[in-house]
N, C-alpha and C positions, 0 to 999 in steps of 0.2 A: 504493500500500500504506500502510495506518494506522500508527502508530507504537509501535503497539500488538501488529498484526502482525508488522512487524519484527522487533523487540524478540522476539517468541516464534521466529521461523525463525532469530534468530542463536541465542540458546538452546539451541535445538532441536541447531544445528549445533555445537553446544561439546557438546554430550552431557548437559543438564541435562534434570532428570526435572521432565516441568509440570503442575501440578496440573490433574483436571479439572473443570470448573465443574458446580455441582449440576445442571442441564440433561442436563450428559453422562453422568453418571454415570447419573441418569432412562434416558436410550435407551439405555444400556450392560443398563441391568437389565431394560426395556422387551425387549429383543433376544434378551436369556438366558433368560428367559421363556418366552418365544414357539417359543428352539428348542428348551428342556426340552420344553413340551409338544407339539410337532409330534415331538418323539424319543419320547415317551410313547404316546401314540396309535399312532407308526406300528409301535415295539416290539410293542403286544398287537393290531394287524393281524395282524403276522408270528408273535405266538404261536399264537393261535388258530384262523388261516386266515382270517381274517374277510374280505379281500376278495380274488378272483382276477381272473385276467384274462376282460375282456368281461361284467364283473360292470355292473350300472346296482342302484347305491346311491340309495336313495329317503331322503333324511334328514328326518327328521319335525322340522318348525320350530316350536314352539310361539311364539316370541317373547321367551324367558327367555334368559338369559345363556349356560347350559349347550348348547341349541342351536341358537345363534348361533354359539359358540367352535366346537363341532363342526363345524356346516359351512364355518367358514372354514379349519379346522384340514387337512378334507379333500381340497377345493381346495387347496389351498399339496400338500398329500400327490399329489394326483390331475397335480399338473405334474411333480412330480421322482419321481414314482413307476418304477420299471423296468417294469410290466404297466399298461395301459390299460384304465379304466374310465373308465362316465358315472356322471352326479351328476343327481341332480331333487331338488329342494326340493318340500315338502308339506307346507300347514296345513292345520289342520281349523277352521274358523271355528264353533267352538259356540254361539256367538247370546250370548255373555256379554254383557247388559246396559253400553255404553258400551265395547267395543274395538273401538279404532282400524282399520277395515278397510283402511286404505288404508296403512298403516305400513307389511307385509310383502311386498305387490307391490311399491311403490318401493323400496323396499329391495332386494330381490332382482333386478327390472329391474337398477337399477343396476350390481348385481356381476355382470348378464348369466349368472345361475342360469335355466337352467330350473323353472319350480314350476306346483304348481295348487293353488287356495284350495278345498278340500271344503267345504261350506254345510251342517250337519248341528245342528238345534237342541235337541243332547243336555243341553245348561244349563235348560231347562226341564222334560225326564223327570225328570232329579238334582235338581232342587229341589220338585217335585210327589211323588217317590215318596220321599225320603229327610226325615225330621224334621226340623227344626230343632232344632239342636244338635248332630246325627249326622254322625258324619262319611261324606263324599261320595264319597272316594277309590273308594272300590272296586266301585261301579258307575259312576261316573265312566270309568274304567279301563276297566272291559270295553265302555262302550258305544263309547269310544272306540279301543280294538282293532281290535271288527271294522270300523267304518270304514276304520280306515287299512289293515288287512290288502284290501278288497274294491279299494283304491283300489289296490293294490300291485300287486295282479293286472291289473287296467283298466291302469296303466303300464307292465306287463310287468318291472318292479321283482324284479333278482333277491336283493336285502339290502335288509332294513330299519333303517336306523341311526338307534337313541336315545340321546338324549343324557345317561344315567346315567353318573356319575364314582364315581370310589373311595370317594368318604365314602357315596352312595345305595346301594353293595354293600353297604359295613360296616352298615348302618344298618340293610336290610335283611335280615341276618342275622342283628342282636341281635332285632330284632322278632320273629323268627320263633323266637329262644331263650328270650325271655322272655314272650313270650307266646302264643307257638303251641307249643311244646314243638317245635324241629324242630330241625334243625340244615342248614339251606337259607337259599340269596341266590339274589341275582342274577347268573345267569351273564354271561358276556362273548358269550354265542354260544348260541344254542339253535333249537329248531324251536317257528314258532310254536301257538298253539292249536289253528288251524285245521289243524294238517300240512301248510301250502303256502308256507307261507314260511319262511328264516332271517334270523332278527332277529340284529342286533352291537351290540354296544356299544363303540362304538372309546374312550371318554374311559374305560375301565377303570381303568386306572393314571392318571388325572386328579386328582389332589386338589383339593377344591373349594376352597379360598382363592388355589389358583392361576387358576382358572378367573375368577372374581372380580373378579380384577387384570387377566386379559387382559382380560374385556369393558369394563373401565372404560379400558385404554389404548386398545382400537378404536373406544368408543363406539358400541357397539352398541343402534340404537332400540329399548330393554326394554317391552315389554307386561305389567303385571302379570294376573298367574290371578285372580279374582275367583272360582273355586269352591274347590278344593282348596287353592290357597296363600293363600287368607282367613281359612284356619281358624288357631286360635293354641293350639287343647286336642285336638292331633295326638299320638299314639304316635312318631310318626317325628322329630316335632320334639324331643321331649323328648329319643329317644337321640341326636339330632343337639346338644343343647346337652351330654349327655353325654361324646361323642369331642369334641368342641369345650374340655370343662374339662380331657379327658385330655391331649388337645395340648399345654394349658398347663403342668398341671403337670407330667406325665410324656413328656417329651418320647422318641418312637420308641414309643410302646405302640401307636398307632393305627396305623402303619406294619406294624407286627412282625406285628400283630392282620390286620390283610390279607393280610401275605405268609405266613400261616398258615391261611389258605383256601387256599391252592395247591399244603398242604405235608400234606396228608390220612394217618395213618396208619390203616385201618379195624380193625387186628389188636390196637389199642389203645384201641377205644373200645367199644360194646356192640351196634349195630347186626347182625343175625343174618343179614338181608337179603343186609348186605354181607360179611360177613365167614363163614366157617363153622367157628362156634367148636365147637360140638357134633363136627363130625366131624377133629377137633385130634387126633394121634398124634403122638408122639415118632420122628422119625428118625433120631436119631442125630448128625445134622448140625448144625450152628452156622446160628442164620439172623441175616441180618444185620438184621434189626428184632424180634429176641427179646426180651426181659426187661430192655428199659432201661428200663423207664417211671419206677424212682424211681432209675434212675444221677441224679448229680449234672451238670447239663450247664450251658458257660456262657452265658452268655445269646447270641443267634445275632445277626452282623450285621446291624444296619440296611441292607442292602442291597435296591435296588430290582426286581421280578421280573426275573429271567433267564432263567429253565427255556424251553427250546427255543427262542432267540432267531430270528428271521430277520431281517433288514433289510431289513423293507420298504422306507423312503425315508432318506435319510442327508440330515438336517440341517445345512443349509449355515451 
């Protein structure tokens, strides 16, 4: 034993508190990390139903950070899980000009994933039918939908899990307020286009600067997008540096602003669809979401979603 050692186990046994060295403190925070979000992910499983038992979750890999964290997130879920499901990894190789084809097989060999690389050269429809200057996203997107939906069904794939986090809901909601007139995101759960699949999105409650730091602790091999995330005069990015200055300076807006998607009042906004304000009569009765809209309320805790927890996997 060092005298180094020593010296800290006699310490140790006097009762003295020993500083930890910057290293430890690293895997202490590396660790709280990792079980925030393995506790995140598996919380809005258990909200949403997103996976059951004898479920085979097909996790769509593009090569990016977001999912990478997901399918390792899933794995680590799919061992301490109480209900047994499969896992199959799935890229879709678009013929992007210079990526790395062989990154994602050894990769995935290695962590012993099931996967299959689809070959589909939709990088050449997207750049032949869309201008230059134009953004690509959105046929981008659908060409690569029904791919992955036709390959889903070929797998017998009964969940399709994308790798969207908290900030791509938010994001996708101001898009659609500010510039579509809507008041629509991204669900955590839905049926796909085709009506043959249901899609999840487990990184729901994932905020993305968490995601960030996990892929940089696992060193996950990053593939960058050469269509979509080349662009730099995005709608999406602009409200992305938007929540990004809100964070700064208004710390909990961006937080509050999510957990206020889950907190829908329809009898206080104007949608007819939803709500049926025309055929509105006085009962007599006290309703408990009456006439507060201009009470004075105080601002509601930063607390993280709760609403119908179930415990999918408990965070060792």
């Amino acid at each position: 034993m060092s005298a180094a050692t020593d010296r800290r186990a006699s310490a140790t046994a006097q009762g003295a508190v020993i500083p930890r060295s910057a290293p430890q403190r690293a895997a202490r925070e590396d660790a709280k990390l990792e079980k925030r979000l393995i506790r995140l992910v598996g919380q809005a499983i258990g909200d949403f139903g997103m996976i059951e038992r004898g479920d085979r979750v097909m996790v769509c890999l593009s090569g990016g950070k977001d999912s990478y964290s997901l399918l390792e997130i899933l794995l680590t879920l799919r061992d301490r899980a109480p209900i047994d499901f499969e896992i199959v990894a799935v890229n879709l190789d678009q013929k992007q000009p210079g990526f790395p084809a062989d990154v994602l097989p050894a990769y995935l060999a290695h962590r012993g994933v099931p996967f299959r690389i689809e070959t589909q050269d939709t990088y050449s429809i997207v750049t032949r039918v869309i201008p230059a200057g134009r953004t690509m996203c959105s046929l981008c997107s659908r060409l690569r939908r029904g791919v992955l939906y036709r390959v889903a069904r070929e797998l017998g794939a009964t969940k399709i899990a994308l790798g969207h986090h908290r900030d791509d809901i938010l994001a996708t909601f101001f898009l659609n307020l500010f510039y579509g007139g809507r008041i629509k995101s991204m669900p955590p759960k839905l049926v796909s286009d085709d009506g043959r699949n249901i899609v999840i999105r487990p990184l729901a409650y994932a905020p993305e600067a968490d995601l960030v730091r996990f892929a940089a602790i696992k060193q996950f091999p990053i593939i960058p997008c050469n269509l979509c995330g080349s662009q730099d005069n995005l709608k999406r990015q602009e409200v992305r540096r938007m929540l990004q200055e809100w964070d700064k300076r208004f710390p909990g807006r961006v937080k509050n602003t999510f957990n206020a998607l889950a907190r829908v009042v329809p009898s206080h906004l104007m949608d007819r669809g939803l709500y049926d304000f025309a055929g509105l009569r006085p009962t007599g009765q006290p309703l408990a979401d009456g006439d507060i809209a201009f009470d004075d309320e105080p601002c509601a805790a930063e607390d993280e979603p709760t609403h119908g927890v179930i415990r999918f996997a408990e965070a060792e």
